[in-house]
TIDO-234070 format. One record per residue: x, y, z of N, C-alpha, C, O, CB in turn; residue number from 1; residue in one letter. Coordinates in steps of 0.2 Angstrom, whole numbers. Glycine has a CB too. Example, Ala and Ser with C-alpha at 12.3 -4.5 7.8 and 13.67 -1.06 7.14 Angstrom:
<sites>
SITE, nc1, nc2, nc3, cac1, cac2, cac3, cc1, cc2, cc3, oc1, oc2, oc3, cbc1, cbc2, cbc3, resi, resn
SITE, 66, -28, 39, 62, -22, 39, 66, -16, 39, 71, -17, 42, 57, -22, 45, 1, A
SITE, 64, -11, 35, 68, -5, 36, 64, 0, 39, 67, 6, 40, 70, -3, 29, 2, S
</sites>
This chain:
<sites>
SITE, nc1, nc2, nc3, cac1, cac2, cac3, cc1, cc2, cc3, oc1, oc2, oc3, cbc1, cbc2, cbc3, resi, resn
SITE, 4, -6, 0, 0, 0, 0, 4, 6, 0, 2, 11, -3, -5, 0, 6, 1, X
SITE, 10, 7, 3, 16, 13, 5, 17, 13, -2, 17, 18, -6, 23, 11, 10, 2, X
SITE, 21, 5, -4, 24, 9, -11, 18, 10, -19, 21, 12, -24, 30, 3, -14, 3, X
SITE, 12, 9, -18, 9, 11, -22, 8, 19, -21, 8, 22, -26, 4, 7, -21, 4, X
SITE, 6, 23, -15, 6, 28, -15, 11, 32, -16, 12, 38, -18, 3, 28, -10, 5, X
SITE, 16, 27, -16, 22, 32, -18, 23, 32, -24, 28, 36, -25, 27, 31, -16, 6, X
SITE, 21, 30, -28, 22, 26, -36, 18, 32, -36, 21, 37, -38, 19, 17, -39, 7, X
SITE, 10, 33, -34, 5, 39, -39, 7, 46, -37, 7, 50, -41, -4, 40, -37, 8, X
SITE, 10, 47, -31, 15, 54, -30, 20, 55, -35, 21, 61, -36, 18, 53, -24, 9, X
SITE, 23, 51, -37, 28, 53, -41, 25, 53, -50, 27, 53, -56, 36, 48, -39, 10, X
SITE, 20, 51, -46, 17, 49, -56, 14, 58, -55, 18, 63, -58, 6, 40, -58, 11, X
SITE, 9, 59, -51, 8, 64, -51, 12, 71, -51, 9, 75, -55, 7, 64, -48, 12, X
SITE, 16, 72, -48, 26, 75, -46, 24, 75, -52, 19, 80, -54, 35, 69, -42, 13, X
SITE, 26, 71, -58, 29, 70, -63, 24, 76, -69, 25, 80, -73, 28, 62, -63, 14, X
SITE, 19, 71, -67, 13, 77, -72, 13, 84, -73, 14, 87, -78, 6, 76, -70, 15, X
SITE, 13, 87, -65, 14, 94, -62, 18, 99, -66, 18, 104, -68, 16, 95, -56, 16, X
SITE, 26, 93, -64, 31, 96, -68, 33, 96, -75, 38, 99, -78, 36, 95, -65, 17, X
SITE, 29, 92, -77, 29, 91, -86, 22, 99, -88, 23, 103, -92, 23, 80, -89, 18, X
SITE, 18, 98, -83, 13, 102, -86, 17, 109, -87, 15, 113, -92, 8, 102, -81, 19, X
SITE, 22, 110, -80, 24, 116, -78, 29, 120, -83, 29, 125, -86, 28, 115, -72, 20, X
SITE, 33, 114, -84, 37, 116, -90, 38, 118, -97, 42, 121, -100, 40, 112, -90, 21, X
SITE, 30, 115, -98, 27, 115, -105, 24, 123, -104, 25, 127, -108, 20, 109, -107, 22, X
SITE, 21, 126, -97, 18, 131, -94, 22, 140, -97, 21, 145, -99, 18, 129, -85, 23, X
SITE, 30, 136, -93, 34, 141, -93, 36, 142, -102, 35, 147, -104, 41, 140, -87, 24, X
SITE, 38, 138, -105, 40, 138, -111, 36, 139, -117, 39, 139, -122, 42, 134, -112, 25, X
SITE, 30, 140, -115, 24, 143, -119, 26, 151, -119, 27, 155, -124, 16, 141, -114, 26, X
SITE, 24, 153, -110, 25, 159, -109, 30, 164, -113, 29, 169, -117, 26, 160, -104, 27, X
SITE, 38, 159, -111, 41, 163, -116, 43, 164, -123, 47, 168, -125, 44, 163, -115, 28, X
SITE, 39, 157, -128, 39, 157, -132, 33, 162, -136, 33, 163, -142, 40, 151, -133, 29, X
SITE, 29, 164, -132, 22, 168, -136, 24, 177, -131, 20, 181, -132, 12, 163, -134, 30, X
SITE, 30, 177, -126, 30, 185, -123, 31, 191, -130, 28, 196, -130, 40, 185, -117, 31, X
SITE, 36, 189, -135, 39, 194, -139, 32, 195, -142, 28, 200, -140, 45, 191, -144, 32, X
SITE, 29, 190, -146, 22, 192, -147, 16, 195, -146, 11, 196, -150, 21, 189, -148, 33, X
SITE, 16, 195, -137, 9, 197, -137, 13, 205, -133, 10, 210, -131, 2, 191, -133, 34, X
SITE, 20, 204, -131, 21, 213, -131, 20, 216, -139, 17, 221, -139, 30, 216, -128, 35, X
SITE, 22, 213, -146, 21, 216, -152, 16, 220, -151, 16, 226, -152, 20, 212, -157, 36, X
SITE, 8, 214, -149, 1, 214, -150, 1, 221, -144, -1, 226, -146, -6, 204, -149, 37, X
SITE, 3, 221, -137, 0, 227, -136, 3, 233, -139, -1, 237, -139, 0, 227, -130, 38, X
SITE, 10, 234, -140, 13, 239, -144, 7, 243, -149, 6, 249, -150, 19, 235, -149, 39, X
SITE, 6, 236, -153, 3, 237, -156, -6, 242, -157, -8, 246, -161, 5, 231, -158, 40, X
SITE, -8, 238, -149, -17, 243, -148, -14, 248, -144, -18, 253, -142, -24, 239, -143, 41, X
SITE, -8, 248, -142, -8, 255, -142, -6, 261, -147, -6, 266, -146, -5, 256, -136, 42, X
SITE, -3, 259, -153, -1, 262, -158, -9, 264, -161, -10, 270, -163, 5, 256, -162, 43, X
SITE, -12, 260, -161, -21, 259, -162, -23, 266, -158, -23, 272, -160, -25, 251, -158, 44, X
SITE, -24, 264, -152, -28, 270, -148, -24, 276, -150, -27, 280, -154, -28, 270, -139, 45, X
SITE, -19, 277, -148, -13, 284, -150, -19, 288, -157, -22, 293, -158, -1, 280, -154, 46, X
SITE, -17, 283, -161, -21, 285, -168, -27, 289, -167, -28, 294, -170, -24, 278, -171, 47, X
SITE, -33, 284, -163, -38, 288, -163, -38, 295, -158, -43, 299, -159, -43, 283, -160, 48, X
SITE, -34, 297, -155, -32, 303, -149, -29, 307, -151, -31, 313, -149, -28, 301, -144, 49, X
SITE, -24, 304, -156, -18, 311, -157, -18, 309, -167, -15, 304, -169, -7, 308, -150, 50, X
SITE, -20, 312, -171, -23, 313, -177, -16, 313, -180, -12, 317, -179, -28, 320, -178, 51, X
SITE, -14, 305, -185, -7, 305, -191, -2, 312, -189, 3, 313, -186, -11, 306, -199, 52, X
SITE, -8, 315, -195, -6, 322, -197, -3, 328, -194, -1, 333, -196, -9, 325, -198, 53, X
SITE, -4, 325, -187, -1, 330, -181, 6, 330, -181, 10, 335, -179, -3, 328, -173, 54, X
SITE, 7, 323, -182, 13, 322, -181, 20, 319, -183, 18, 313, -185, 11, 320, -177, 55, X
SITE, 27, 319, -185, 32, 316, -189, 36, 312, -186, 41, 311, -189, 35, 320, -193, 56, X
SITE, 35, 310, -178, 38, 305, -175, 34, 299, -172, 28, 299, -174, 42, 309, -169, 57, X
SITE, 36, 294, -167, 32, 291, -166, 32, 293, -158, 37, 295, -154, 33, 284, -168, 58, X
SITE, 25, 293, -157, 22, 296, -150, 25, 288, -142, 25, 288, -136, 11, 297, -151, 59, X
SITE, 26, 284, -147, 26, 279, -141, 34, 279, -138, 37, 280, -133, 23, 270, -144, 60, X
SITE, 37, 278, -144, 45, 281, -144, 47, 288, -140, 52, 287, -137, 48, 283, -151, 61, X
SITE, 46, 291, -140, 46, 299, -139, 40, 300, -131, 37, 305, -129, 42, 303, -147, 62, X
SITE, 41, 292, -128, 36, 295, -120, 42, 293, -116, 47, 290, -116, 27, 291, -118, 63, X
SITE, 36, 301, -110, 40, 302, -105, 35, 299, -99, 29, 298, -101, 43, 310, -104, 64, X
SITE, 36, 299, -94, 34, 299, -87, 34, 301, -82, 39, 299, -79, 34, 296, -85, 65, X
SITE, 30, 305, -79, 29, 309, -74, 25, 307, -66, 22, 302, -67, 25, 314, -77, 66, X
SITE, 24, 308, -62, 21, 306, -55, 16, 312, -57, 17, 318, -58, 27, 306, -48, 67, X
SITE, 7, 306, -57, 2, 309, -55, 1, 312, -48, 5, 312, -44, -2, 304, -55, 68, X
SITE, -6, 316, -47, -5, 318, -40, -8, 313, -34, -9, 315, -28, -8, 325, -39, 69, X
SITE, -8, 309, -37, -11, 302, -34, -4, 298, -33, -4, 292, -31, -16, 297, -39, 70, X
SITE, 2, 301, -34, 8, 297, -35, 12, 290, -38, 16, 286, -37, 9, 296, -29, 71, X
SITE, 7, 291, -44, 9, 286, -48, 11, 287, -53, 12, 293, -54, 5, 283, -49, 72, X
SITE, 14, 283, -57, 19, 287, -63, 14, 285, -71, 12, 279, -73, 28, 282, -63, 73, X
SITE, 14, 290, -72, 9, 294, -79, 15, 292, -85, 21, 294, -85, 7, 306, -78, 74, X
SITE, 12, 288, -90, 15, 289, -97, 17, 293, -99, 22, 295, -95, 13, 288, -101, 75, X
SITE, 17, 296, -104, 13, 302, -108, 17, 302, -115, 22, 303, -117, 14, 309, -104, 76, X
SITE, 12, 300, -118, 15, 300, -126, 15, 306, -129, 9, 309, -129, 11, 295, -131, 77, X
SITE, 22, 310, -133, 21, 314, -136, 22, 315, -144, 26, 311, -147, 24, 317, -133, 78, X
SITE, 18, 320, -147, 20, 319, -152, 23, 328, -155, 20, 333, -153, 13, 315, -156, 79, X
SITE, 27, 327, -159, 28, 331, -163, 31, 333, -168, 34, 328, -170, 30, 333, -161, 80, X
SITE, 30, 338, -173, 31, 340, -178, 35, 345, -182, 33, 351, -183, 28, 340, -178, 81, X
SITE, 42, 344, -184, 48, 347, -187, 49, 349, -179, 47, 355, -178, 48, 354, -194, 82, X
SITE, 50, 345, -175, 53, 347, -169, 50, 352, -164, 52, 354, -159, 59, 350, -170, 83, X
SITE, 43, 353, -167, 39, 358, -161, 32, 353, -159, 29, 350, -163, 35, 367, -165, 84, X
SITE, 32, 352, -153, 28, 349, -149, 19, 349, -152, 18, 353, -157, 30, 353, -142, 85, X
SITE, 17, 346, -151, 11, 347, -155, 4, 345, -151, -1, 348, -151, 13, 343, -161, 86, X
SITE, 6, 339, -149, 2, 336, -143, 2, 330, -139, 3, 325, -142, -4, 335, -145, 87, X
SITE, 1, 329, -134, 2, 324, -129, -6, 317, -129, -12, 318, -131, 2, 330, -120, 88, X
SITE, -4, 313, -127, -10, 308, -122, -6, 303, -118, -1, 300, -119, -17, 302, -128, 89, X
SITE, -10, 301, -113, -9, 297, -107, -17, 295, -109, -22, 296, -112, -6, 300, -99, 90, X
SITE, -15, 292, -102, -21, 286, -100, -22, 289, -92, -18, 291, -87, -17, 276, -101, 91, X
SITE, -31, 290, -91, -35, 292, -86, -38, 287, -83, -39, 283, -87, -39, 297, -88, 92, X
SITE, -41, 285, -77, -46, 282, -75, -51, 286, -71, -50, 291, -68, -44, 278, -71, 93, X
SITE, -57, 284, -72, -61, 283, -68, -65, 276, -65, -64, 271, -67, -64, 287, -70, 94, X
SITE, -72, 278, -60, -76, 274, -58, -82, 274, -60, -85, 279, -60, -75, 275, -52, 95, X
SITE, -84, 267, -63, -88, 266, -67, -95, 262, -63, -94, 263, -58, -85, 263, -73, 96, X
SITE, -99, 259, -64, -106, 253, -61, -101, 251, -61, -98, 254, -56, -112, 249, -65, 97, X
SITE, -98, 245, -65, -95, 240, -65, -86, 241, -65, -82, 238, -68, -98, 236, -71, 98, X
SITE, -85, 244, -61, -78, 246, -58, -72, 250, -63, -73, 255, -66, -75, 239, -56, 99, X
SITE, -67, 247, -62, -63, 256, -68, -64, 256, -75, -65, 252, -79, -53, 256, -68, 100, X
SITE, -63, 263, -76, -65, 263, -82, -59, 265, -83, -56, 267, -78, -70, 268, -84, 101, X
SITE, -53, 264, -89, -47, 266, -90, -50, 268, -99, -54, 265, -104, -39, 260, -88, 102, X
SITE, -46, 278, -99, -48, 278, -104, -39, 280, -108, -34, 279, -105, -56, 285, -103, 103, X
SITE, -40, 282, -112, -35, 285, -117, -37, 295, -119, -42, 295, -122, -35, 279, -125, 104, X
SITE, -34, 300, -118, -36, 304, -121, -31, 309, -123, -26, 310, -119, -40, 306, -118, 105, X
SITE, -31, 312, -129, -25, 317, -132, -26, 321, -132, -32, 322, -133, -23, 317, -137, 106, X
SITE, -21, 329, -131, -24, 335, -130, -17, 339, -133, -11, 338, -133, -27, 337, -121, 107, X
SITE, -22, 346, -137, -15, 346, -142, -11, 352, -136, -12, 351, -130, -17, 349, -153, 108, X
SITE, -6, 358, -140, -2, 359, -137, -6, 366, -129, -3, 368, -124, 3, 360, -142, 109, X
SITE, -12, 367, -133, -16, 372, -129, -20, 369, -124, -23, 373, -121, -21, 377, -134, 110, X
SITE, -20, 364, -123, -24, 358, -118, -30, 357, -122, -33, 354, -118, -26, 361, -110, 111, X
SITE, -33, 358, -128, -39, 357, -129, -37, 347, -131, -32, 344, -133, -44, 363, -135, 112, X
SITE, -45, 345, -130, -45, 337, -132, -46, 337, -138, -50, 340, -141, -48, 333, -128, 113, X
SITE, -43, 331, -142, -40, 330, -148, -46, 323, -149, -50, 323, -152, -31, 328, -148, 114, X
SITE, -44, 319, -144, -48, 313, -143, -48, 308, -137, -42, 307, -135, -47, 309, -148, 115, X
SITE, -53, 304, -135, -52, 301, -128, -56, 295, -132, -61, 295, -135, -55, 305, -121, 116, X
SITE, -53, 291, -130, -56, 283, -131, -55, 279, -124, -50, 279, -120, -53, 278, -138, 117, X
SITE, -62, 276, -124, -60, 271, -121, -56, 264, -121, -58, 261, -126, -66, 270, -119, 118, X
SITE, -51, 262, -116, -48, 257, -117, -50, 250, -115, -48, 245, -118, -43, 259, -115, 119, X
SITE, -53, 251, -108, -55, 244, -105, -60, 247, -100, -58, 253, -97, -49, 239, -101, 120, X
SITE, -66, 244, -99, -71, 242, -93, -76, 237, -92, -76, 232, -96, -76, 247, -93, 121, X
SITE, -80, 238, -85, -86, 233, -88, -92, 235, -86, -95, 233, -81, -84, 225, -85, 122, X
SITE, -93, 240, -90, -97, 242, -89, -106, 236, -94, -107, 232, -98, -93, 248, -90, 123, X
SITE, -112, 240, -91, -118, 236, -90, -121, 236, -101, -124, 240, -104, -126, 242, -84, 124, X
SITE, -118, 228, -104, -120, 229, -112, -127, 233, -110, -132, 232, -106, -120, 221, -118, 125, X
SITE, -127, 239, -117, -132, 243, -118, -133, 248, -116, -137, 251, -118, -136, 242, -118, 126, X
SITE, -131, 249, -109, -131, 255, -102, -124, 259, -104, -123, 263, -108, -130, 252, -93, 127, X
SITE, -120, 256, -98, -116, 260, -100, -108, 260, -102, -103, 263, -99, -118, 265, -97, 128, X
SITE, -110, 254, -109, -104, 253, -115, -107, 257, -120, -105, 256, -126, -102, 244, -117, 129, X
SITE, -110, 261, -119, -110, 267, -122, -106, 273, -122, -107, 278, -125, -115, 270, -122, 130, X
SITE, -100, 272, -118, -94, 276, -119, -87, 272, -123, -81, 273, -124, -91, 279, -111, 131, X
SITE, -91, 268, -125, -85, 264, -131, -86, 268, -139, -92, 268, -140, -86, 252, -132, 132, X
SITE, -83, 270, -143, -83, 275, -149, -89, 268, -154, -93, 269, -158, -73, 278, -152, 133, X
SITE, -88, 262, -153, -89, 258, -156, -98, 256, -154, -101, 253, -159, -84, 253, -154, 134, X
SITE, -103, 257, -148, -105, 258, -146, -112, 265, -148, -118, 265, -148, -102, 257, -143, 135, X
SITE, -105, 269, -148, -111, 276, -148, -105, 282, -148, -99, 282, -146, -118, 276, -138, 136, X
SITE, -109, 289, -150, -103, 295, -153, -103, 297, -147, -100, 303, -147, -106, 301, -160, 137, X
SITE, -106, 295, -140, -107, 299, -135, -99, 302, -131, -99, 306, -127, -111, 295, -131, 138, X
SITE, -94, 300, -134, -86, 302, -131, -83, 305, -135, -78, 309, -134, -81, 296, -130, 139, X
SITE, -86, 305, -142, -83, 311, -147, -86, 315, -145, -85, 319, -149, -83, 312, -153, 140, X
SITE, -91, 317, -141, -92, 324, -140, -86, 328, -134, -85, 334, -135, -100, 324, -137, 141, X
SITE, -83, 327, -132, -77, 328, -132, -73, 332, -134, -71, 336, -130, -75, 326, -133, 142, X
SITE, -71, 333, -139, -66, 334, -145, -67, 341, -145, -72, 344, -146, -70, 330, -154, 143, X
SITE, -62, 344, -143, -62, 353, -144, -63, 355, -139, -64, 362, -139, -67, 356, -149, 144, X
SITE, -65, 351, -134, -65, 356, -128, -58, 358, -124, -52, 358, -126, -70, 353, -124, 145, X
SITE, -61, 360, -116, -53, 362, -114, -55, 362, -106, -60, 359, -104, -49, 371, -117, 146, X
SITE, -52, 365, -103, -52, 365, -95, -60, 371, -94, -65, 371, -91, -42, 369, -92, 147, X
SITE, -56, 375, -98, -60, 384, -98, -66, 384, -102, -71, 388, -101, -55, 390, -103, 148, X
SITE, -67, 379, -105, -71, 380, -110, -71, 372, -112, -67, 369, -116, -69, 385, -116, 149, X
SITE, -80, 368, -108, -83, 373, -105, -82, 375, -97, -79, 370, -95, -88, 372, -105, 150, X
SITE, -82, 380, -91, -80, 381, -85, -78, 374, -81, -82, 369, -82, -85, 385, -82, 151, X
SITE, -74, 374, -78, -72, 369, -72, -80, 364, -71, -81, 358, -73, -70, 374, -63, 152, X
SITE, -84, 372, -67, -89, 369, -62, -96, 364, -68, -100, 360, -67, -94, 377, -56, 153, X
SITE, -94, 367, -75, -98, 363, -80, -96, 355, -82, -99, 352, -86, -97, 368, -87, 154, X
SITE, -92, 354, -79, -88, 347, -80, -88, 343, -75, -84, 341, -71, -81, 347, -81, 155, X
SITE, -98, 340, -77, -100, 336, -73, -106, 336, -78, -107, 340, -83, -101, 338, -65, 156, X
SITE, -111, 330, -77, -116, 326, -80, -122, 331, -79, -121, 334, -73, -117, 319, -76, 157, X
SITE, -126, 333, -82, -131, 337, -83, -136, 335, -75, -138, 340, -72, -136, 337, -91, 158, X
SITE, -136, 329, -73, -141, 326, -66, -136, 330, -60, -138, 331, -55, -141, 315, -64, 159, X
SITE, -130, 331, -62, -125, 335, -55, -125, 341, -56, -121, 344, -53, -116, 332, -53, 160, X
SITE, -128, 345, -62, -127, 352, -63, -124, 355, -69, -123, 361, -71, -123, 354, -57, 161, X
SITE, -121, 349, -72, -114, 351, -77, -119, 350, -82, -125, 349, -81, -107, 346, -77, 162, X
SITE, -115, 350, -90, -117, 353, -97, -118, 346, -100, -121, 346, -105, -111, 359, -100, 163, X
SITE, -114, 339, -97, -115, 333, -101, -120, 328, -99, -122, 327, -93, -109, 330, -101, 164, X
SITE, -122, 325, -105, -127, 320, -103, -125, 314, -102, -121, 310, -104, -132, 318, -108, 165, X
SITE, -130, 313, -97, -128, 306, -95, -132, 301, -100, -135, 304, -104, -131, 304, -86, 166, X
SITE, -133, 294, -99, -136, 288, -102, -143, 288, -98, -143, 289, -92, -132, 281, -101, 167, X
SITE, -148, 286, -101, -154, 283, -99, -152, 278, -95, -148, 273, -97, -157, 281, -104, 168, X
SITE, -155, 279, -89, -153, 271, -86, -145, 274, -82, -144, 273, -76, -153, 263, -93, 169, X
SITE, -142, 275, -85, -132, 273, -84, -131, 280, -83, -129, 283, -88, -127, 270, -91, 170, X
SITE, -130, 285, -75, -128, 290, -74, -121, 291, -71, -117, 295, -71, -133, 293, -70, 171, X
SITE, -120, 282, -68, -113, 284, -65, -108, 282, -69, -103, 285, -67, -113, 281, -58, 172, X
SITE, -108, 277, -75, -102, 278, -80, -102, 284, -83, -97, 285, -85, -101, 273, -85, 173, X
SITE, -107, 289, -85, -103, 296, -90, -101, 298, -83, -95, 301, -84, -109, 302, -96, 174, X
SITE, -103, 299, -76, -101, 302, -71, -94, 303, -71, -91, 308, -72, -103, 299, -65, 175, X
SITE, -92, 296, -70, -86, 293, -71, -81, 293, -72, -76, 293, -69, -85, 291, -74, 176, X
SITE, -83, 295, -82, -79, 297, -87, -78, 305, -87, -72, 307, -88, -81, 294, -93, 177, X
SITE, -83, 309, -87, -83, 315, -85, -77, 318, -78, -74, 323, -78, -91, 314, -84, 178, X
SITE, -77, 315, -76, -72, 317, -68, -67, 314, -73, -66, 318, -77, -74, 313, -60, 179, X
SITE, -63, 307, -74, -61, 305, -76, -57, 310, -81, -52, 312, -79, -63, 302, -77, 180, X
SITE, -59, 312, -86, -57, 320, -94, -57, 324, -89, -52, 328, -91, -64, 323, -101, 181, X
SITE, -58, 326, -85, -57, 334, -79, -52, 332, -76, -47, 336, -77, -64, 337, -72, 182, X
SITE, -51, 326, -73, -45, 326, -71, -38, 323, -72, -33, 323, -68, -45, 325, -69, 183, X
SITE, -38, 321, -82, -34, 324, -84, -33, 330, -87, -28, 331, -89, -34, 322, -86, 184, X
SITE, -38, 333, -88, -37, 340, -90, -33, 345, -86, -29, 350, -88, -43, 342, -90, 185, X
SITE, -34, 344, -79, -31, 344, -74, -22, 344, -73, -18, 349, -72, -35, 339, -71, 186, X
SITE, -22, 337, -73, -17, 336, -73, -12, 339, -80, -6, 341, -79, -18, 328, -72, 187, X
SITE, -14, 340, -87, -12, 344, -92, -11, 350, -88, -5, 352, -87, -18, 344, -99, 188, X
SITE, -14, 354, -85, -15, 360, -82, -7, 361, -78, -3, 365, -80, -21, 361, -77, 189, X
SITE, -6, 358, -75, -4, 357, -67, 5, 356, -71, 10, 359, -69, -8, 347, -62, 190, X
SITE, 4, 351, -77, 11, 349, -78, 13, 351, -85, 17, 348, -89, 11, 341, -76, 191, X
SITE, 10, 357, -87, 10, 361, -93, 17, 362, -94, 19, 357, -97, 7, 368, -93, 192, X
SITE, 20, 365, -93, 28, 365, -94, 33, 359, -94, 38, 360, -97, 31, 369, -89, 193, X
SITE, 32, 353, -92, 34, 350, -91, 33, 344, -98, 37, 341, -100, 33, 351, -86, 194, X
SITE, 26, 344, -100, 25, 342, -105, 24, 343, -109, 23, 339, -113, 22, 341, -105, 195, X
SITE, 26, 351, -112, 29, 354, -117, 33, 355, -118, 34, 358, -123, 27, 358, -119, 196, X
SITE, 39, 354, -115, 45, 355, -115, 47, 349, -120, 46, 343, -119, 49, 354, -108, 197, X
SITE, 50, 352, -126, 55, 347, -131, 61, 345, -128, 66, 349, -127, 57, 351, -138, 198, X
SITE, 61, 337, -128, 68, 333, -128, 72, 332, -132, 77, 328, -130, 68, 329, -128, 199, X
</sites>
């Protein structure tokens, strides 16, 4: 009975570390690849944020990083043109129904926004995955605004006082996102020199 159980422990033993091995050599045989694939959605989003034509370098090449005032460290992709700065995007969060919302947004060199897409959430299908550009135009509305315009206290959901619409049914993801773009906007404000400074 001893040595049978010892026979399936090592049969087992055996399996785990066959499985393991196959586990690890997967990973690093598909790592180069799926950093390509993210390189690559974010070379994607950049696109939708920060407009070709803006720019004659590559924005992912050409980022810096800065400490948020939350103390974390901010990307920030820049792009520019015959060597004058042209426009920036990072990545913002907010709090959504169904928990973070991480968005992408670009703002050219005067702070106004270029473009914000959403990158990942989970938010309620038909509520409010209506801040995905794929979904609904409700996040291009966006586009051209700025800190100033419209005022600070206007950058909130028309249900809290402010100038944007919320979703039928779904007030606390544009809420969200809304706080979310103000506080990047914010943060563009705060670290203006810093982010226009050519390298």
């Amino acid at each position: 009975m001893k040595q049978r159980t010892i026979i399936h422990g090592v049969v087992l033993a055996s399996f785990c570390l066959g499985f393991g091995i196959l586990l690890a050599a997967t990973k690093d045989f598909t790592a180069e690849e799926i950093s390509l694939r993210q390189v690559e959605d974010l070379q994607n989003s950049l696109t939708q944020v920060i407009p070709p034509g803006l720019h004659d370098n590559s924005p992912v090449k050409d980022a810096i990083t800065l400490k948020g005032d939350d103390g974390k460290d901010v990307v920030v992709y820049r792009a520019t043109k015959a060597g004058k700065l042209t426009g920036v995007a990072y990545e913002v969060r907010g709090q959504g129904y169904g928990g973070e919302i991480r968005l992408i947004m670009g703002l050219d060199a005067d702070g106004k926004i270029l473009g914000v897409r959403a990158l990942q959430h989970k938010e309620t299908p038909g509520l409010g995955d209506k801040i995905d550009v794929a979904k609904s135009d409700w996040i291009t509305r966006f586009t051209g605004l700025g800190l100033g315009s419209p005022p600070k206290d206007a950058w909130r959901v028309k249900k809290d006082g402010g100038q944007f619409d919320q979703f039928s049914g779904a007030t606390i993801t544009p809420r969200g996102v809304v706080a979310a773009i103000r506080g990047g906007l914010e943060f563009f404000a705060a670290h203006k020199a810093e982010l226009l400074e050519v390298r």
